[in-house]
C-alpha positions in Angstrom: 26.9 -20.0 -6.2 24.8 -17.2 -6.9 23.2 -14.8 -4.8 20.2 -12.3 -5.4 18.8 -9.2 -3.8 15.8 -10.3 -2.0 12.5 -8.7 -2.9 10.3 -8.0 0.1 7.2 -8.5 0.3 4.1 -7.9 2.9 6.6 -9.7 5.3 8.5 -6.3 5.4 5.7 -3.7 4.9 4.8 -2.9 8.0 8.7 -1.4 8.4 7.4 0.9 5.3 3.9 1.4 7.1 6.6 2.4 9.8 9.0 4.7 8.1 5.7 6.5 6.0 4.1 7.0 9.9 7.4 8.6 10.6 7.1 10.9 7.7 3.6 12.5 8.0 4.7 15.1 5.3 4.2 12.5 2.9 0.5 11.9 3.7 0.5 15.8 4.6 1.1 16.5 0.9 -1.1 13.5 -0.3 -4.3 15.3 1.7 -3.2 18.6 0.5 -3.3 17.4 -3.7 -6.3 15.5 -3.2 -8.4 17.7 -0.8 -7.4 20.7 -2.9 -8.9 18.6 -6.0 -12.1 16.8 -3.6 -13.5 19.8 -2.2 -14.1 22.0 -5.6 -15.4 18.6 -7.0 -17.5 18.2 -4.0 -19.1 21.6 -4.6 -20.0 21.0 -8.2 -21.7 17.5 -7.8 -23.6 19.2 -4.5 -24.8 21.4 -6.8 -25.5 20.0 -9.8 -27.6 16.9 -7.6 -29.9 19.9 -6.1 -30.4 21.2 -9.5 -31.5 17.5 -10.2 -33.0 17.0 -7.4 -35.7 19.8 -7.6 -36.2 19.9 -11.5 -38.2 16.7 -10.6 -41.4 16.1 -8.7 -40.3 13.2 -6.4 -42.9 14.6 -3.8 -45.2 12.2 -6.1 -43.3 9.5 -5.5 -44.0 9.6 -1.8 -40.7 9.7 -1.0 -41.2 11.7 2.0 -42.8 8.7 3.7 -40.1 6.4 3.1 -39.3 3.7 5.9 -37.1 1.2 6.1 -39.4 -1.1 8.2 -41.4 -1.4 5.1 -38.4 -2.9 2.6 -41.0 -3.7 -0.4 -42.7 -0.3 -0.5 -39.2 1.9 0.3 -38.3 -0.3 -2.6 -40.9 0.6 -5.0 -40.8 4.0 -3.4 -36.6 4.3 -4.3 -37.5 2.7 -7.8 -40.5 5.5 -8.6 -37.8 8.4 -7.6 -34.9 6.5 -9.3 -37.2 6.6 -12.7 -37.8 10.1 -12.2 -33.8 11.2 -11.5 -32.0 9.0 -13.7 -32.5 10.1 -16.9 -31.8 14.4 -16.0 -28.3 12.5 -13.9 -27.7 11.0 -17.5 -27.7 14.2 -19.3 -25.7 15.9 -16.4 -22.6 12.6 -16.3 -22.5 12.8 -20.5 -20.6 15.8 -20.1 -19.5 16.2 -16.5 -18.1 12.8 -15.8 -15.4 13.1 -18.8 -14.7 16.4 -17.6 -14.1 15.4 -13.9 -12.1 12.0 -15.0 -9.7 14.7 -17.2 -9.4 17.0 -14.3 -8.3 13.9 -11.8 -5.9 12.6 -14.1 -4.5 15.6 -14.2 -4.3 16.4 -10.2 -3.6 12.9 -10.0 -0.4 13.0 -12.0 0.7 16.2 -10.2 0.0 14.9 -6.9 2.3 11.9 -7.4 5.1 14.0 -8.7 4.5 16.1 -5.9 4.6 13.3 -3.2 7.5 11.6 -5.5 9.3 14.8 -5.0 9.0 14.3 -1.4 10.0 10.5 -0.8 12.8 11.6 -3.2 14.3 13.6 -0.5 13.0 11.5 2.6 14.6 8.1 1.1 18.0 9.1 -0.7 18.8 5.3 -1.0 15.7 5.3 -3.5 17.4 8.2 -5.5 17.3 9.5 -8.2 13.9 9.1 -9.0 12.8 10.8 -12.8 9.4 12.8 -12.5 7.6 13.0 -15.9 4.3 14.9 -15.3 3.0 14.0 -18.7 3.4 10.0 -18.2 2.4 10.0 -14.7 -1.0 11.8 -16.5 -1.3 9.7 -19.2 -0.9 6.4 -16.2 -3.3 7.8 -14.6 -5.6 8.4 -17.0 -6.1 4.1 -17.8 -6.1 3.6 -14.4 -9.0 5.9 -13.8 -10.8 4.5 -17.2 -9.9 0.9 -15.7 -11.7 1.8 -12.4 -14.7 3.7 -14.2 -15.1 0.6 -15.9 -15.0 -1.7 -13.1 -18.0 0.7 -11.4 -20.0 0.6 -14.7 -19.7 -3.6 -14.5 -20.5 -3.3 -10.8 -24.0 -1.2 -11.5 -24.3 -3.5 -14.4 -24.1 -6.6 -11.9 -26.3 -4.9 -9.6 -29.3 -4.1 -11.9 -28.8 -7.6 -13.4 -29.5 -9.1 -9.8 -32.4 -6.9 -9.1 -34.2 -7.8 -12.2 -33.4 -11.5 -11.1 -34.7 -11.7 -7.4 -37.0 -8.8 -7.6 -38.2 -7.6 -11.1 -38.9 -10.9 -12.1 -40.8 -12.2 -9.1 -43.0 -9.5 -9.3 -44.0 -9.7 -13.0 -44.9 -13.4 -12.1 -46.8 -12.1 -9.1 -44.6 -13.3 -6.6 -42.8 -11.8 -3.7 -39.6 -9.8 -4.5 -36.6 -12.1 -2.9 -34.6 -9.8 -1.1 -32.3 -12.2 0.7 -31.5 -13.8 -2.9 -30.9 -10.2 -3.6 -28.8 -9.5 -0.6 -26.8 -12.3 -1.5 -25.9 -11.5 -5.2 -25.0 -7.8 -3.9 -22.8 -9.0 -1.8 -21.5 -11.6 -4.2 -21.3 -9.3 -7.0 -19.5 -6.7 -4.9 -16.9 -9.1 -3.3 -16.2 -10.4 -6.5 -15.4 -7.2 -8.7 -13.8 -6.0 -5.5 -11.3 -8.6 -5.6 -10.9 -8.7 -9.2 -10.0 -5.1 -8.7 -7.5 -5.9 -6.0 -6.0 -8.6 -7.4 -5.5 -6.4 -11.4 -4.9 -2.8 -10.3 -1.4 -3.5 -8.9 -0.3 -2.5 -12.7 -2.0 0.6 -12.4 0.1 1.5 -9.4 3.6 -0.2 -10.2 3.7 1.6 -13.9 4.4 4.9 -12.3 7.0 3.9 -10.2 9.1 1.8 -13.2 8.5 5.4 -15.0 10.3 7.2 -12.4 12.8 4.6 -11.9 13.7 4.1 -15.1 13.1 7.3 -16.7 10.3 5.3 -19.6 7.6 7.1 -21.3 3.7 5.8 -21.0 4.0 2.8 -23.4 7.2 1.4 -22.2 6.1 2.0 -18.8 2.7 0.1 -19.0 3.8 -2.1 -21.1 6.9 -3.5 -18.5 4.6 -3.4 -15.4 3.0 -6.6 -16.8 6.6 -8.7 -17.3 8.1 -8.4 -13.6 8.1 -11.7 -12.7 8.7 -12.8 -9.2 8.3 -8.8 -8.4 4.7 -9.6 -9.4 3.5 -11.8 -6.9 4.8 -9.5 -3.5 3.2 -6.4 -5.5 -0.5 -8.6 -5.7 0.0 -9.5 -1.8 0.3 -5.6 -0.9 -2.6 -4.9 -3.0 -4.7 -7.6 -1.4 -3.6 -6.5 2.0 -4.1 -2.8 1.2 -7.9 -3.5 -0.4 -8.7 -5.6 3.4 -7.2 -2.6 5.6 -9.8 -0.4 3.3 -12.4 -2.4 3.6 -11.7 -2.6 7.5 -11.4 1.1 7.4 -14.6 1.3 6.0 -16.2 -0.9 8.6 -15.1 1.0 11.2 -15.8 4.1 10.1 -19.3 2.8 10.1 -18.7 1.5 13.5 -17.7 4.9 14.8 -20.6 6.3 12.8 -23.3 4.8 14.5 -21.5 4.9 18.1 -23.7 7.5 19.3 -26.8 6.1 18.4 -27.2 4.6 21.9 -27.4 8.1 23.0 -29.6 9.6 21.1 -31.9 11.0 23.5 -29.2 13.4 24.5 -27.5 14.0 21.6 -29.0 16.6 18.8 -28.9 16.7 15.4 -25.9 18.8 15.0 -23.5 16.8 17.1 -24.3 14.1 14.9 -23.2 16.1 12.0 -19.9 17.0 13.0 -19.4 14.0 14.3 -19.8 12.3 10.8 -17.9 14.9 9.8 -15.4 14.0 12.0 -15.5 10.3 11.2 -15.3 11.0 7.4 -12.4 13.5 8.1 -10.1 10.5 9.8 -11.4 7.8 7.7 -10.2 9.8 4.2 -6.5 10.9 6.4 -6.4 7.4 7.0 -7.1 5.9 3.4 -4.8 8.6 2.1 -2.0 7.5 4.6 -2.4 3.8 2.9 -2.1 5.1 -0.2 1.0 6.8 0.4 2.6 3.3 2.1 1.7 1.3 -1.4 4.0 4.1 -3.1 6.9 3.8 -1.1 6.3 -0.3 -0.8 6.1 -0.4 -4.5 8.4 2.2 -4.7 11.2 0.4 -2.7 10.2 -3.1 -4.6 10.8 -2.1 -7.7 13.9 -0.8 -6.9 14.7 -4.0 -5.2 13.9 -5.8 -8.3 16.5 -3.7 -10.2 19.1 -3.9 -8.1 18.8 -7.9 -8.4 18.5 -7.3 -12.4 22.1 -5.4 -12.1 23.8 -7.3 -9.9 26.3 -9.6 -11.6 25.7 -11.9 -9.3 22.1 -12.4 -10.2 
């Protein structure tokens, strides 16, 4: 009779949610790499949008007297302004957005050697571990083309439904419908969201096979799609992680709007440092999750090699 290594799944990951909570110098250095990259990046797209912003006469677009209690004409108005800014935005992401996607790779693949380094040392039983800075780059490169390309599709999907329920209605002089709209947003969203979920768990195991192994970027990429019953549990963490962000993101909107009730005492600059504040937790948080799918795929894959070399298996 034979006997093989089990490979956990979700069934176990909240004992890695656990250990990573136990650890906060892992998501310490995780804020650090990508807050040092964020705010700098932050700065430049702030900037470059108010250059935008005022080499265009939107005052003609009446923006000023947008309302949401008027969905049609805050429409038209958003769609007057969104002529005028989209083409100068164009000009601006032909040469910035390459540029920003090269620097991320970049702090990307540092920042996971760097937090690497650190489970490396927190979790001997996972040792050793073989950082390559160039092939976690190069990894992270596709999988930041791969998600580029799934927020192209998305705009793609949401233009498509807008010329649907709204574009065409109107050119046939009837009403734009906004709850067919609403829906295929929503459908459109779901849908490319889950795809995403369910697809990007290759992205995130290639890495870890590269510093188990030791592989370069082909052999690396190339193995993370033949791990067979690895592949399943590393889909159910992905699915799990992409609810917890969404429910992240829900309740940062919860938290957001909290003192709404109140706003006949509250001013103008609480409510800026206290979405501050939200934002602050909600992006500690997110970071925090993306940590735990490291060490969960991290202590997976291992799994799955100890079963491989077992003679037993």
């Amino acid at each position: 009779m034979t006997h093989a290594v089990p490979v956990r799944g979700t069934q176990t990951f909240i004992e890695t949610l656990r250990g990573c909570w136990r650890r906060p110098s892992l998501t310490a250095l995780e804020v650090l790499w990508r807050w040092t990259f964020g705010i700098p990046v932050l700065w430049i797209l702030g900037t470059n949008a108010w250059t935008i912003i005022h080499s265009v006469p939107l005052e003609h677009t009446g923006i000023s007297h947008l309302s949401l209690l008027d969905p049609i004409g805050a429409a038209q108005i958003l769609a007057d302004a969104s002529l005028l800014l989209i083409p100068p935005a164009l000009a601006v992401a032909h040469w910035l957005a390459p540029l920003l996607i090269g620097l991320w790779a970049i702090a990307a693949g540092l920042g996971r050697v760097l937090v690497l380094w650190r489970v490396r040392q927190l979790y001997p039983q996972l040792a050793p571990l073989q950082l390559k800075p160039i092939t976690l780059i190069l990894l992270q490169v596709v999988r930041t083309v791969a998600l580029a390309a799934t927020f192209v599709a998305w705009f793609a999907g949401i233009q498509w439904a807008a010329g649907i329920a709204v574009v065409s209605k109107i050119q046939l002089d009837q009403p734009a419908n906004l709850v067919q709209y609403a829906g295929l947003v929503i459908v459109i969203s779901l849908g490319l969201f889950t795809f995403w979920s369910v697809v990007s768990w290759i992205f995130s195991a290639a890495p870890m096979l590269a510093a188990i192994r030791g592989t370069g970027f082909f052999r690396s990429l190339r193995d993370a799609f033949f791990l067979g019953p690895l592949t399943g549990k590393l889909v159910e963490i992905n699915l799990v992680l992409g609810i917890v962000k969404l429910a992240l993101l829900v309740l940062a909107m919860v938290f957001s709007a909290s003192p709404m009730p109140f706003e006949s005492v509250t001013t103008d600059v609480f409510l800026h440092w206290w979405w501050l504040g939200v934002a602050v937790l909600y992006l500690i948080a997110s970071d925090f999750f993306h940590v735990a799918r490291q060490v969960g795929y991290l202590e997976l894959c291992r799994a799955y090699e100890a079963q491989k070399d077992s003679p037993l298996s």
